[in-house]
VEXMIVO-816228 format. One record per residue (C-alpha): residue in one letter; y, z, x; residue number from 0. Coordinates in Angstrom, 3 decimals. Layout:
N
residu:A yy:Y zz:Z xx:X num:NUM
...
# end
This chain:
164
residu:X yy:-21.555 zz:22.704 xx:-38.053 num:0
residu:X yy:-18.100 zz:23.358 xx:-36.025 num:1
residu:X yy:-15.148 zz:23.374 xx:-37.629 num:2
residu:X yy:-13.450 zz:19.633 xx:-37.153 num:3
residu:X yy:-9.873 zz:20.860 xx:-37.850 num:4
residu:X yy:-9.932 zz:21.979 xx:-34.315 num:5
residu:X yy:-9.536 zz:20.336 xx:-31.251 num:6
residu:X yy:-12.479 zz:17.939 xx:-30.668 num:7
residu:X yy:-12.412 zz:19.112 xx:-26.918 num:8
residu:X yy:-13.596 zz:22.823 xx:-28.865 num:9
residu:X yy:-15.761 zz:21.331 xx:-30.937 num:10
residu:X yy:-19.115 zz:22.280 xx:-28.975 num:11
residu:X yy:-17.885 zz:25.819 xx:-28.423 num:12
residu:X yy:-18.268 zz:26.408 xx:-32.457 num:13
residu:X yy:-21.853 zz:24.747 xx:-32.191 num:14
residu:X yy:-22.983 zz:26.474 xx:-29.041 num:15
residu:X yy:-24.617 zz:23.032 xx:-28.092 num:16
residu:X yy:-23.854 zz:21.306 xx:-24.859 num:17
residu:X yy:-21.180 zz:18.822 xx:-25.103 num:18
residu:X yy:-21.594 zz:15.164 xx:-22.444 num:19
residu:X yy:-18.733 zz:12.663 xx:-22.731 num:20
residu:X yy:-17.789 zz:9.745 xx:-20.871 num:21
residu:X yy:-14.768 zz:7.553 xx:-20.432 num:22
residu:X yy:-14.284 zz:4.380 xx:-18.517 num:23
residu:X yy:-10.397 zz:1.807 xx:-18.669 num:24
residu:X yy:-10.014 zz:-0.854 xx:-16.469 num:25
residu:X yy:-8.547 zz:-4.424 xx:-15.822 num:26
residu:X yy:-10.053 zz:-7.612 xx:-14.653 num:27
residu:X yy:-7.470 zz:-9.992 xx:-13.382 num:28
residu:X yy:-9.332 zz:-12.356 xx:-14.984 num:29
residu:X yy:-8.458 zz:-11.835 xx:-18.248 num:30
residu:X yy:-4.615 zz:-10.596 xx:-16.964 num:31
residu:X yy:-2.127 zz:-12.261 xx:-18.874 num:32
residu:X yy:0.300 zz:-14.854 xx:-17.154 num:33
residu:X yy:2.812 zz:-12.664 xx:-15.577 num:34
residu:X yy:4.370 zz:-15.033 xx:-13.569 num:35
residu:X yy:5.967 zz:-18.024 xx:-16.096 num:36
residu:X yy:7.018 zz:-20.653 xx:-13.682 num:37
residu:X yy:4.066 zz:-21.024 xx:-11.913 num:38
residu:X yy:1.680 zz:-19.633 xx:-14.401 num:39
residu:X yy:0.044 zz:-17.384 xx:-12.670 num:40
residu:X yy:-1.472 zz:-13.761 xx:-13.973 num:41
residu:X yy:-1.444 zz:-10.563 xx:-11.721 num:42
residu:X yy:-4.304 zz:-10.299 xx:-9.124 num:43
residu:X yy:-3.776 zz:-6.269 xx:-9.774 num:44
residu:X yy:-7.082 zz:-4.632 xx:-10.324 num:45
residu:X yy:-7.782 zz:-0.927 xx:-11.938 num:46
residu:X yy:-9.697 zz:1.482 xx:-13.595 num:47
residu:X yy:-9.813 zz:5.348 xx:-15.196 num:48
residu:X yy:-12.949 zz:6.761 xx:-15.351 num:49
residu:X yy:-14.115 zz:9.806 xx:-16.666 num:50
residu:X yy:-16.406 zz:12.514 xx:-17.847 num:51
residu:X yy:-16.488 zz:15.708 xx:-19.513 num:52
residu:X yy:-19.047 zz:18.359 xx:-20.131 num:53
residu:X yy:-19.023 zz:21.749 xx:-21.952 num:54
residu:X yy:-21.910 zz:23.619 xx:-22.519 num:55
residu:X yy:-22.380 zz:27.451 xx:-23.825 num:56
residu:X yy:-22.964 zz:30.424 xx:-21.386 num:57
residu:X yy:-23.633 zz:33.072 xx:-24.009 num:58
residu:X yy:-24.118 zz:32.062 xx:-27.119 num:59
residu:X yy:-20.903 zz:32.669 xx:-29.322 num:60
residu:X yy:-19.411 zz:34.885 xx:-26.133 num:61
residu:X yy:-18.844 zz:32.384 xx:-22.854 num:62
residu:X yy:-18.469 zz:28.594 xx:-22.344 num:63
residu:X yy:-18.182 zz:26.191 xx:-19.826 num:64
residu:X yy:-15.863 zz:23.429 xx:-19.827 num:65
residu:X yy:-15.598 zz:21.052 xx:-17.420 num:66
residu:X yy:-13.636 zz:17.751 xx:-16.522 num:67
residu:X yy:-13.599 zz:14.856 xx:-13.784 num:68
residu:X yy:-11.218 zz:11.922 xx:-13.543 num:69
residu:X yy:-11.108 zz:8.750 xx:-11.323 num:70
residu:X yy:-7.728 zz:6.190 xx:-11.432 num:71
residu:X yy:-8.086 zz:3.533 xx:-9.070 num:72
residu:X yy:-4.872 zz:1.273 xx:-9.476 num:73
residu:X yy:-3.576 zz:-1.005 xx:-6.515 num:74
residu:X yy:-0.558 zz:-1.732 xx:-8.346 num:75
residu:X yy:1.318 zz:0.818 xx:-6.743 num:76
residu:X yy:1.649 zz:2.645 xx:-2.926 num:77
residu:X yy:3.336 zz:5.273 xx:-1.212 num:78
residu:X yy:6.297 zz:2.913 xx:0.349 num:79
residu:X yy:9.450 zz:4.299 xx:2.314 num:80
residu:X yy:12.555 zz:3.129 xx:0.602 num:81
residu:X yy:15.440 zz:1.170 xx:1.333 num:82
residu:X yy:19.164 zz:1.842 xx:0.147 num:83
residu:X yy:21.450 zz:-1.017 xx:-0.115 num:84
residu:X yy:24.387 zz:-1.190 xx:2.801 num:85
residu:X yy:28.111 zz:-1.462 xx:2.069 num:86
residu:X yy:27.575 zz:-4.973 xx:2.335 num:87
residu:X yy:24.965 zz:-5.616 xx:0.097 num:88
residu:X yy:26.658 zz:-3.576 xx:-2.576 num:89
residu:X yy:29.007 zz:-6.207 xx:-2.641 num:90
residu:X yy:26.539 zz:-8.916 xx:-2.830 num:91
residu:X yy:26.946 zz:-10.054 xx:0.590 num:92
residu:X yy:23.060 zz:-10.114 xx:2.411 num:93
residu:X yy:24.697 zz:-12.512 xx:5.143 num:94
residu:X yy:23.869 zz:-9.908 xx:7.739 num:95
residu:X yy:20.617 zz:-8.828 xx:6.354 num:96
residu:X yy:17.198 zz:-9.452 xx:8.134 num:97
residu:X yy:13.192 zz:-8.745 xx:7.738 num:98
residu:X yy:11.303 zz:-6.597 xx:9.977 num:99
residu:X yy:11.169 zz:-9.868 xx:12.282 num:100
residu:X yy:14.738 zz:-10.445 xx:12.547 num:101
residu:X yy:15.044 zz:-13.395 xx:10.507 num:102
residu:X yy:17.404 zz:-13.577 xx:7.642 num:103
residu:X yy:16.981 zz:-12.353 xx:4.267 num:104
residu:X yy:17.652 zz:-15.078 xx:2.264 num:105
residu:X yy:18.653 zz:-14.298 xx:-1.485 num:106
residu:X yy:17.670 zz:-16.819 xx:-3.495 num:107
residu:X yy:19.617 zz:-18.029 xx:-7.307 num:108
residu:X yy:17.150 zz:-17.741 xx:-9.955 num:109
residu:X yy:19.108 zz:-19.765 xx:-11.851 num:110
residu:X yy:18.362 zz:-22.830 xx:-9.812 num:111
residu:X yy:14.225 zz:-22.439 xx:-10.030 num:112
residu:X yy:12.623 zz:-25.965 xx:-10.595 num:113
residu:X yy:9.074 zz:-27.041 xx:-9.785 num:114
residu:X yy:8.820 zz:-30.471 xx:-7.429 num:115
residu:X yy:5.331 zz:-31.537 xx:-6.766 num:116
residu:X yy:4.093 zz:-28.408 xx:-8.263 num:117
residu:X yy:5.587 zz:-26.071 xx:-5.940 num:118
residu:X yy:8.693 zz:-24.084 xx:-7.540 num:119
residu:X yy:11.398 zz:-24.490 xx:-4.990 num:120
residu:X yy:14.882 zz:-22.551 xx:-5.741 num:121
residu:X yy:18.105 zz:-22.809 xx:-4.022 num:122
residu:X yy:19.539 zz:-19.797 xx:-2.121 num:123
residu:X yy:22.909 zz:-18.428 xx:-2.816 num:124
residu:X yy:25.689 zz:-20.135 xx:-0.959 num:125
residu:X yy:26.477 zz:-18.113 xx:1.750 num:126
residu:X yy:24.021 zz:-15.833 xx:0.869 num:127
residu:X yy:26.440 zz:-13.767 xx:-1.426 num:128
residu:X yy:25.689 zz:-12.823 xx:-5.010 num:129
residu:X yy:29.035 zz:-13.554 xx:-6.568 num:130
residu:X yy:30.591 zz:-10.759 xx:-9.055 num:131
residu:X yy:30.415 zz:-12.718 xx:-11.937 num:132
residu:X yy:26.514 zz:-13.150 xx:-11.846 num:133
residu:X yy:26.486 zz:-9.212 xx:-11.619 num:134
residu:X yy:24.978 zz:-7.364 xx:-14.736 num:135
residu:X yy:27.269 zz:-4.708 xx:-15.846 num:136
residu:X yy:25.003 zz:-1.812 xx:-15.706 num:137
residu:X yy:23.204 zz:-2.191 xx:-12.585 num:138
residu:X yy:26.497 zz:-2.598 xx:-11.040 num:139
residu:X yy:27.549 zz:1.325 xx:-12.331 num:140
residu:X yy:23.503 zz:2.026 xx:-11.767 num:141
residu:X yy:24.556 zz:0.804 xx:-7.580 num:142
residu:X yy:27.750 zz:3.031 xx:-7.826 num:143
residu:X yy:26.008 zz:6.353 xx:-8.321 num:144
residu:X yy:23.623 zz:5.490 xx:-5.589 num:145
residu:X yy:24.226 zz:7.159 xx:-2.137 num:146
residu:X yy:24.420 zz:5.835 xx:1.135 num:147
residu:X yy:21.654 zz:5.070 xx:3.643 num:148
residu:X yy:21.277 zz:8.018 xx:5.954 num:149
residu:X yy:19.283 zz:6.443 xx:8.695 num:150
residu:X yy:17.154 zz:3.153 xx:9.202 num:151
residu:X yy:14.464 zz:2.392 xx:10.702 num:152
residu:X yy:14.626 zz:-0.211 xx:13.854 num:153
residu:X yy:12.344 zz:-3.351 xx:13.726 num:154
residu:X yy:9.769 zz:-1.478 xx:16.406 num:155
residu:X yy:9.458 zz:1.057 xx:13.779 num:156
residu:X yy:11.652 zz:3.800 xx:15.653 num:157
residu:X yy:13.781 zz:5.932 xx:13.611 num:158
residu:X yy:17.895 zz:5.037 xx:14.759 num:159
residu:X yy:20.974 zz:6.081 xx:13.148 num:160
residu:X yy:22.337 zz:3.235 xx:10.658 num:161
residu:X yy:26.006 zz:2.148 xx:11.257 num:162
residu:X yy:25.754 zz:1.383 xx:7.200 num:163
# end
């Protein structure tokens, strides 16, 4: 019988048996939890970790095999480019901001979010500038310590040097 201070991962090295294990986590947005409170709504994100291990003796009490094989499958998350906030929108003016298709970015007030008919409909931000006072404190020194954009990408994709 091995020893069961050890590791349990050891545990079939000490019996010289072999050692099968299995391991399966994963999320149904079915039974997600609302994420979104306004409109009720739970997270469409699907996952799951999958595993198994096996270890089984070579030589008995001399060489072992251990082996391991893991599977994540998560769409919750992507390999994105990122964006850095111009001079502008460090000051809470997205005026001169625009999507990909060249129409404004409009920033709406959270603040103002009301459902009519069922649909939530919010107001956007006069001007489309965030005024100072609705700024929290520490993402404003969080934004400070950030550096500037470098470059930008045009909206056909090609790579241009930002005036930012």
């Amino acid at each position: 019988m091995p020893d069961r201070s050890r590791n349990a991962n050891f545990d079939h090295y000490a019996a010289n048996a072999y050692d099968i294990g299995g391991h399966y986590f994963g999320g149904d947005p079915d039974r997600n939890a609302v994420s979104n409170r306004i409109t009720r709504q739970h997270s469409q994100n699907t996952f799951w970790n999958g595993g198994a291990t096996l270890g089984l003796p070579i030589m008995k009490n001399k060489l072992f095999l251990f082996s391991t094989f893991e599977k994540q499958t998560d769409t919750s998350y992507r390999a994105l480019s990122y964006t850095l906030p111009t001079e502008l929108e460090r000051r809470g003016d997205f005026s001169q901001s625009y999507n990909a298709e060249g129409s404004l970015r409009v920033v709406y007030d959270p603040l103002t979010s009301r459902i009519v008919n069922g649909v939530v409909v919010r107001d956007p931000f006069p001007g489309n500038v965030i005024p100072a006072k609705r700024w929290d404190p520490l993402a404003s020194r969080l934004l400070g310590n950030l550096w500037m954009p470098n470059w930008c990408t045009g909206s056909s994709g090609s790579r241009r040097t930002c005036s930012c």
